[in-house]
Structures are given as structure tokens and as C-alpha cells.
N, C-alpha and C positions, 0 to 999 in steps of 0.2 A: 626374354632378353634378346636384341639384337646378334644377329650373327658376329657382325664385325666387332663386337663387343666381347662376346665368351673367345672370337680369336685370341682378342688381346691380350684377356688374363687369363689367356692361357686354358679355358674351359671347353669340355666336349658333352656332348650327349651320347649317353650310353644306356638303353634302354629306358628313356623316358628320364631320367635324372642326371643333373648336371656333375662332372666329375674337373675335379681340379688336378694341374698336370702341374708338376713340381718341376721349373726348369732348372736344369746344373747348370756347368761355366757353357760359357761361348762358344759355340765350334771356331775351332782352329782359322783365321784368316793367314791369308798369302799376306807376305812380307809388304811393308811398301816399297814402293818402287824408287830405285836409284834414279833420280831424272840425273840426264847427263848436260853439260851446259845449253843453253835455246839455241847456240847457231845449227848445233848439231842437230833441231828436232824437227822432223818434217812431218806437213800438217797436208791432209788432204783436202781438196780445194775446195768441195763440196761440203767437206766434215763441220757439218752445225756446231758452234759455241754454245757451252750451259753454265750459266753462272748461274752457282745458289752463291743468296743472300738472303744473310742470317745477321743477328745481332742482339743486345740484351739480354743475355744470359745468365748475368745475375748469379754468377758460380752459388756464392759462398746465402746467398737465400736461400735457394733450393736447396742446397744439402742441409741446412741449419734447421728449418722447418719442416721439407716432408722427406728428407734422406735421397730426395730427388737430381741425379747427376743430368741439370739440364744441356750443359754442353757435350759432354759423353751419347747421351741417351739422343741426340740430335745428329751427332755423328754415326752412331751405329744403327737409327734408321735409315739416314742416305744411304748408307754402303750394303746393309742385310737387309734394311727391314725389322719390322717387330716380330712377336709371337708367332708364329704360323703365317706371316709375311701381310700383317697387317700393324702399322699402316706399311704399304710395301715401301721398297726400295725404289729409289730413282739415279739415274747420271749425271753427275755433274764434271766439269772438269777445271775447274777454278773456283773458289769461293772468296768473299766478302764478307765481315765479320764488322762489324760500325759501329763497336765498342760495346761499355760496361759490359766486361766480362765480370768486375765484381760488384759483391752485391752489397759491400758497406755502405752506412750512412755516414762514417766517417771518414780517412786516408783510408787505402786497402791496405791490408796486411801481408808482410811476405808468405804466410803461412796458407791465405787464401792465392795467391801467384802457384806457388808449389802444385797445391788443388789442381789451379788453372791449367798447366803444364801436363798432368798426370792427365787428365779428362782429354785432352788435345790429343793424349797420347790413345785413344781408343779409334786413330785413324789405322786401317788396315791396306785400305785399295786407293789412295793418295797420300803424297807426300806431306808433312805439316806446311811446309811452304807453296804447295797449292791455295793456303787459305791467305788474304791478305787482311790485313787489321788496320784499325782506327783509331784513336785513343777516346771513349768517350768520360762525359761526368764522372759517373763514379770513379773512374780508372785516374782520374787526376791525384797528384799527392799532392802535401802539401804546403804550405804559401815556406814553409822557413827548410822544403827539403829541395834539390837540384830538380829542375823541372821535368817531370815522367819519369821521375826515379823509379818508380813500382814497374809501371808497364814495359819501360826500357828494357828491364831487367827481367822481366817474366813474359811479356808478348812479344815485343823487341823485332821490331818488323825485319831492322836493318842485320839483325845477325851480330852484334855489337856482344853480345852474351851467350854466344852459341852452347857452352856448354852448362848453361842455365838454362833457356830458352827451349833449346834444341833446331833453332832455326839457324837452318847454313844456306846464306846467299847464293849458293854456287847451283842450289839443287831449286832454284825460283824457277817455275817451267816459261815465266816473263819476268826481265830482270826490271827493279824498280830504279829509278832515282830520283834523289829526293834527299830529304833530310826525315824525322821520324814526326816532325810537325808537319810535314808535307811532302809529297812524292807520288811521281806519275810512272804508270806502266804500260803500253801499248799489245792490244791482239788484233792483229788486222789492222783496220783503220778504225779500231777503237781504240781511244785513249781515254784513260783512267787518271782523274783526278782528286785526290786522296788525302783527305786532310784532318786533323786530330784536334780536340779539342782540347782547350789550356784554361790553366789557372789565367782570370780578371786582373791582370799589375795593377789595376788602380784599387782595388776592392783587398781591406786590409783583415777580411774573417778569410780566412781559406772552410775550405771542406770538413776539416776537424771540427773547431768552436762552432760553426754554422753547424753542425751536424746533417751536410749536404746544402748542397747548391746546384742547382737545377738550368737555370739560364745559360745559355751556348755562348761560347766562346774562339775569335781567331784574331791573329793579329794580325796588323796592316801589313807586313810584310808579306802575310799566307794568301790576304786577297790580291795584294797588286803581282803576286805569281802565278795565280789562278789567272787575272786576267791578262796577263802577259802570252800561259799558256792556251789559253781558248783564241787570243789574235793572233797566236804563232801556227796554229794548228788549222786555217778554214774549211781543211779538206777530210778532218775526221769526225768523227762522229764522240758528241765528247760526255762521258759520263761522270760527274760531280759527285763525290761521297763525303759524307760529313755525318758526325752522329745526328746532328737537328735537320730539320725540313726548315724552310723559310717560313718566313710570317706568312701567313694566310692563304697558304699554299694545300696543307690537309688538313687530315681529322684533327681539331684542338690547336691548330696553333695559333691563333689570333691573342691576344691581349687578353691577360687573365685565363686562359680559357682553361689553362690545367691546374682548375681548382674549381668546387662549386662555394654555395653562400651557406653558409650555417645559419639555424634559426634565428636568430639576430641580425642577422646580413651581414655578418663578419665572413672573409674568406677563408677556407677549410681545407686542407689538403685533397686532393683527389686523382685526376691521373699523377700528379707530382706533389713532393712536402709544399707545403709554403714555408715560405722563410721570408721573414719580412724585410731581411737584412741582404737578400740573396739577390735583387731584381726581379722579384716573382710575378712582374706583368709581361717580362720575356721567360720564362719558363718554359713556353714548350715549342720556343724557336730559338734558330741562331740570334742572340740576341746582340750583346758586342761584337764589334768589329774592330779596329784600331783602338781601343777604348771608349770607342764611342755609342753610350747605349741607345739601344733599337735604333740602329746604324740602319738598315737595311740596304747597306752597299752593293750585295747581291741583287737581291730584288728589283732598285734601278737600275742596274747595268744588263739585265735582264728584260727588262720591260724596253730599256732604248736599245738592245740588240735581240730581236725575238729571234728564235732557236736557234741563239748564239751555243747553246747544250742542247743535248738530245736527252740525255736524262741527269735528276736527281736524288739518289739511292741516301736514306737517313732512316731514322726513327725516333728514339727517344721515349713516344709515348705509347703506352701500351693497352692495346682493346682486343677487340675483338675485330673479325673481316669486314662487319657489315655497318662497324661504329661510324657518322657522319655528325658528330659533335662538332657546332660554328656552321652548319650548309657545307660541311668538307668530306670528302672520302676522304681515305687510304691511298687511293692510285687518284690522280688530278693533272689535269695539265692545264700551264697558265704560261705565260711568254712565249709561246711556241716550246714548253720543255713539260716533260713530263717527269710528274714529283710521286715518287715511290716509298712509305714508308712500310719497309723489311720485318718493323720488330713484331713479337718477343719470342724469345725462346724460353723466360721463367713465366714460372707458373706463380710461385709463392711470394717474389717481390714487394707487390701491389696489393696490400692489404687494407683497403681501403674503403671496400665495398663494391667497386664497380669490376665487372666484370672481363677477364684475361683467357684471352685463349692461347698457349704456347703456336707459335706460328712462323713462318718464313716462307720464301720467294723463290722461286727459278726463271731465270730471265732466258730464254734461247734465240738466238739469232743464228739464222741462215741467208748460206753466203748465197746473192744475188736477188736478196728480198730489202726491199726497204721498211721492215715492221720486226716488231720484237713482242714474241710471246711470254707473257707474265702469266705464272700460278701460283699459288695459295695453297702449299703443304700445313696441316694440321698436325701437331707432333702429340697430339692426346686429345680426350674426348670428350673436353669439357665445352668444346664449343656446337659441336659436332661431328658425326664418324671419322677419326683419322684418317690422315691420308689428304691427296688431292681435292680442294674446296674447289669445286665448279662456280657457283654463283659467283666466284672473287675474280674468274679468270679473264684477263684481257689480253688483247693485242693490239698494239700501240704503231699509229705509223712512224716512219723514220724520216728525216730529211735525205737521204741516199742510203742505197743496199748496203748491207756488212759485207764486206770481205777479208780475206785471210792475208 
């Protein structure tokens, strides 16, 4: 058996035979930290940025099928590490989060929010407001309830529910603004554009009778703010979040593509359900825009302003590091931007036959470089040894150095 493998569950050799170490609770972690308002925080000028990004987590699958806390167990590698410090621990100092935290096929439930909240709560060495959030698919409620009732209420970017939540505006170590459909937050001369995915107004199944819907969604108001803020801003560096990656940007997102052919040549669920009723030829991209399907309003105004963005952080579809399903990686770059999909953190979601590795991103930027270094953490070893994936790892140039 691999080393890094009896680390992890925990097993030693002891005279030629393998011995199982029964762990108790957690050692004791320090408190999180009081962050005091951002004017007050001074940053040193050299000190490299590390944004993990994380996403699809899929709370309420993993604990439903293998008792698996994917969002907890994600958090308490970053900060300890596992078993005997495999996969180890790494630094981050802000995180990104790009939605479906839950794992329903129908509305999420307040019962899985609660979960969602509790699991959140296994942060020790940051504050919860270190992480910022997204609204994706599943986290939509639905068509006959107030828009993002669930996520409002239980992820709740703005602090709007703090003592649901647990999130207080005050302690955001970058203060955002925005609304909870949208909101930009600046480090350096990065700016962060941040935006959630919604219920389709023209599309009369919601999420419930569909039993999911798959297909991305924004409204004309969230693109013509986007591209108000990317002309308003030419002098930073501007990173795009959204739970979907654009059409034919990475792995799977073209036309049909998150779905293969059943023996008949009827379409079959595969990285996403099919819904026939759902738009299932935009499934594994942003596919409405104003209500206009396979709008790709993005994608044009991309292609006639090239590295009008320096990057775009999404997910959605869940593989493994090395999946290039359509001629697409994972990490691509197309308009002069680079398209980064972050996901998964569940493991048990995706029950479909094709293969899921639990995974996430650390993006680092240092100040007076114009490149940003991307990694590939493995959070279990179904893909391969946890921990830092080398073969995944890139460094991406930038249009200009990050600075603080």
C-alpha cells in the first residue's frame, strides 16, 4: 500500500503488519480571528495574494450517500491538513466558493442551509467572511418562492441574516458591493466580478417539477453591469466569477456536451441530468442572458475586446484534472482571458458512471509579477495521491503585475 495512503487512513507499520490508529476529536484550533474593518488593515507590499477556489460541494449528497462532510473536510485540509498531514495543509487568505453548495435535485432545503452553516463552521484560522460566494444551479429556489430565498438565508453573501448566516459585513477583510445577484470587491488592482446564477423568468418549470435544471443563467441587467464595470476599470486586472464557464471555452461546455448518446442515440444524462424541458443543449454553459437563449453576450464582447478580463473562475461540471472532453481542458485561454474551472469538492453527486475527482484551485499572485500561479489540490484519492496535483499546475501570464 502506498505511503501517502496508510497516512491517510490513518495506518502505520509495526513490525511488518499494518496497525489501525483510531483518531478522537480534533485538536483544539485557535479561535478565528476578529478582522477589524479593511481601512485599518495593512498589507505588506511584497506579501503574495492566495486565493483558493473552491466550489460544488454538493453539502447535502455527500453526507446523504457516504456520511461524507465535503465542505467541512475541505476546510479542515486547508487549515490542518489530514491524518499525519496528508494531504497537507496549504495558505490561503481569501477564498471563492462559485456555488451549489447543495446537493438537491429539487429547491434546497432549509434543513440542508442549517448543514451548510454548521460545515462552514469548521473554519478555525479564518474568518467565514474570508470566503465569498456565488449563487449556483442547485442553490436556486423556487419559480413561486422570493428569488434566492434559500441561499439569502443560509449563504447570504451581504450579511442580510447574520444571525442565520453567521456572516457580518463588518468582519469582510474586502468590503464587497453589490447586490446578492451581483457585487464586485477589489485587492490591489484586482477586481473581482461576482455574479449568481437565477431562476430563467421566461421558463415556467422551476427546479422543483423539473427535478433540476442545469442551464446557466443572468439577467440583462447583471451583463450590462459587468460590462459597465470591466470599461470603468482599464487599469485592473479584472477576474469574472460565475458558477458556468462560457460556451466552448473548457472541458464539456459546447452544445450538448454534458450528456453522452444512449444505445439508441437518444441523449442520456452524464456530466449533467438531461431535462428535456430545461435547455439541455446549454447545460454546461452560461446559457441565458437577458432571456435570451445561447445568448453568448459574453463571449462577443470578449472576442471584440480581447483581454478585456484577465480571468474567468466557474465550474459546474465535474471530472477529473486531466478530463478534455469537446478538444477543451480545465485551464484555456481564449480572448486574451483565461477560463479556469475550480470544481468539485463532492465526490458522491455524480453518479453517473464517469469519473470525479474531489478537487480545487489556489491561484497566487505576487506583487510586481505579471503571471498568476494556478494548482490543482486533490482532497481524496480517488484520482490520485492527495494533495498538490503537479501535472495540473500552470502559470498563466497577465496583462500587467498584481499589486497591493
Amino acid at each position: 500500500m502506498p505511503i501517502w495512503l496508510m497516512m491517510m487512513l490513518g495506518l502505520s507499520m509495526i513490525g511488518g503488519a499494518f496497525n489501525l490508529k483510531v483518531a478522537g476529536a480534533p485538536a483544539t484550533q485557535p479561535a478565528a480571528p476578529q478582522l477589524k474593518p479593511t481601512e485599518t488593515t495593512v498589507i505588506a507590499a511584497d506579501r503574495p495574494l492566495r486565493l483558493w477556489a473552491f466550489g460544488c460541494a454538493h453539502v447535502g449528497s455527500d453526507l446523504r450517500i457516504s456520511r461524507r462532510e465535503s465542505l467541512a473536510e475541505a476546510i479542515r485540509q486547508s487549515e490542518s491538513g489530514g491524518p499525519l498531514g496528508v494531504p497537507p495543509p496549504f495558505d490561503w487568505d481569501i477564498a471563492l466558493d462559485i456555488g451549489d453548495l447543495s446537493g438537491g435535485q429539487q429547491v434546497p432545503t432549509d434543513a440542508e442551509g442549517a448543514e451548510v452553516v454548521r460545515q462552514f463552521g469548521a473554519l478555525h484560522a479564518h474568518a467565514r467572511e474570508s470566503i465569498y460566494n456565488l449563487c449556483g444551479n442547485h442553490d436556486r429556489s423556487g419559480l413561486d418562492e422570493p428569488p434566492a430565498r434559500w441561499w439569502r438565508k443560509w449563504v447570504d453573501p451581504l450579511g442580510e441574516n447574520s444571525a442565520i448566516s453567521g456572516v457580518v459585513p463588518a468582519r469582510r477583510p474586502y468590503p464587497l458591493e453589490g447586490t446578492w445577484e451581483r457585487y464586485s470587491f477589489r485587492v490591489g488592482n484586482l477586481l473581482f466580478l461576482v455574479m449568481s446564477d437565477i431562476n430563467e423568468p421566461t421558463q415556467r418549470k422551476g427546479r422543483g417539477p423539473l427535478g433540476g435544471n442545469p442551464a446557466g443563467v443572468v439577467s440583462g441587467a447583471t451583463f450590462d453591469w459587468w460590462q459597465l464595470m470591466v470599461e470603468s476599470n482599464p487599469d485592473c486586472l479584472i477576474i469574472s466569477v460565475h458558477h458556468y464557464m462560457l460556451k466552448d471555452t473548457t472541458t464539456a461546455t459546447g452544445e450538448y456536451e454534458g450528456f453522452r448518446r444512449g444505445p439508441g442515440g437518444e441523449w442520456v444524462s452524464h456530466y449533467h441530468g438531461f431535462k428535456p424541458e430545461g435547455a439541455p443543449q446549454g447545460a454546461s454553459y452560461l446559457y441565458f442572458v437577458d432571456s435570451q437563449p445561447d445568448a453568448q453576450a459574453f463571449e462577443r464582447y470578449l472576442a471584440a475586446h480581447p483581454a478585456a478580463v484577465a480571468l474567468w473562475l466557474g465550474g459546474h461540471t465535474h471530472t477529473t484534472p486531466d478530463d478534455t472532453h469537446g478538444g477543451k481542458a480545465l485551464v484555456a485561454t481564449k480572448w486574451g482571458a483565461h477560463f479556469i474551472n475550480v470544481a468539485a469538492l463532492t465526490k458522491d453527486h455524480n453518479n453517473r458512471g464517469q469519473k470525479t475527482a474531489p478537487m480545487s484551485r489556489r491561484l497566487t499572485f505576487i506583487p510586481g509579477r505579471a503571471e498568476v500561479k494556478v494548482e490543482c489540490y486533490l482532497h481524496t484519492a480517488a484520482f490520485a495521491a492527495p494533495g498538490w496535483y503537479k501535472p495540473a499546475e500552470r502559470t498563466l501570464p497577465l496583462a500587467r503585475p498584481f499589486k497591493w
